[in-house]
N, C-alpha and C positions, 0 to 999 in steps of 0.2 A: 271891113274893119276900119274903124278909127285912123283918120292923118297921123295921129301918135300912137300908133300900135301896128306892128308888123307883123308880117313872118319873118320867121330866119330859118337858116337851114345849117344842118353842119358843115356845108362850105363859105357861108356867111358869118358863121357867129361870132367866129375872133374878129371877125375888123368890127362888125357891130355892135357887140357886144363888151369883149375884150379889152380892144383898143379904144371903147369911147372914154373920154374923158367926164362924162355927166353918168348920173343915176341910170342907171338900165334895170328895169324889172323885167327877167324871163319870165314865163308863161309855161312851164312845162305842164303837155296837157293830151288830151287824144281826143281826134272825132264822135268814136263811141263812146265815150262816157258822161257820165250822166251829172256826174258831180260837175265836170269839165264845160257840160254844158249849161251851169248854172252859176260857174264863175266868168264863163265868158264876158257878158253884160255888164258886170260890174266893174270888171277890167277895161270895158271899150267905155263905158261910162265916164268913169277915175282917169282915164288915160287923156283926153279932154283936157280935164281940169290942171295937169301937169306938163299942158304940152309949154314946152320952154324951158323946164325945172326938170324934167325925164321924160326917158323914153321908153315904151314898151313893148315885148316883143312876144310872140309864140312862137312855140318850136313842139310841133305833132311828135308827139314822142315814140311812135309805132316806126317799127324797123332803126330808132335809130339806140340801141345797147350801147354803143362804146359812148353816148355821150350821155346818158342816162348816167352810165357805171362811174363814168370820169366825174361828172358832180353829185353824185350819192345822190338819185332822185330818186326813192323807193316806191312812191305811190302817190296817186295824180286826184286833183290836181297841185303843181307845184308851182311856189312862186320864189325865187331866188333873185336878188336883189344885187349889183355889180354897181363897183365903184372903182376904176382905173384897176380894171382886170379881175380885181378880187369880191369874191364873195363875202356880202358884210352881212345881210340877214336872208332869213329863209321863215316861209313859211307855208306848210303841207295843211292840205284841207284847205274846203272851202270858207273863202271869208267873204262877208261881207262890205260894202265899200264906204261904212263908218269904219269900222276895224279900218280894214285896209288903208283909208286917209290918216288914220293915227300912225299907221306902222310907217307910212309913206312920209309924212310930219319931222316924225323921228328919227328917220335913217339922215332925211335932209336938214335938219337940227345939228346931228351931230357931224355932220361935214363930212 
């Protein structure tokens, strides 16, 4: 993975996620899947281009349900976007990393 792309686990996420103070894009996503393995790339790509402006992270979504349930992630891959703890955009399915540099533009536009 990318300097600007992590794991996280559900024993890390609040301090890394939660607690940062800048743009945190989750990665909700699983080994097996196929879509997951086709946003990968563009996420380690993008994440490059924003190291300094945000950070991103993945979190294997296999075994872990109560954090799934707790941010309504229904189906992978997911990408939830955190700004001083809260959830500002979301979005399910895979994108591509023109899309995704606009959705990325906008969230940090809008402060």
């Amino acid at each position: 993975m990318a300097d600007n792309y992590n794991e996280v686990t559900p024993d890390t996420f609040t301090e890394k996620v939660l607690q940062s103070s800048e743009l945190v894009v989750v990665h909700f996503s699983a080994e097996q899947s196929n879509a997951c393995k086709i946003q990968e790339p563009e996420i380690e790509a993008i994440s490059k281009q924003y190291q300094g402006r945000a950070t991103f992270t993945r979190l294997d979504v296999t075994g872990q349900e109560e954090l799934t349930k707790q941010w309504n992630v229904e189906g992978i891959p997911t990408l939830v976007f955190f700004k001083g703890g809260n959830e500002i955009h979301r979005i399910t399915g895979i994108v591509m990393r023109d899309k995704l540099r606009r959705q990325i533009e906008g969230v940090l536009l809008a402060g």
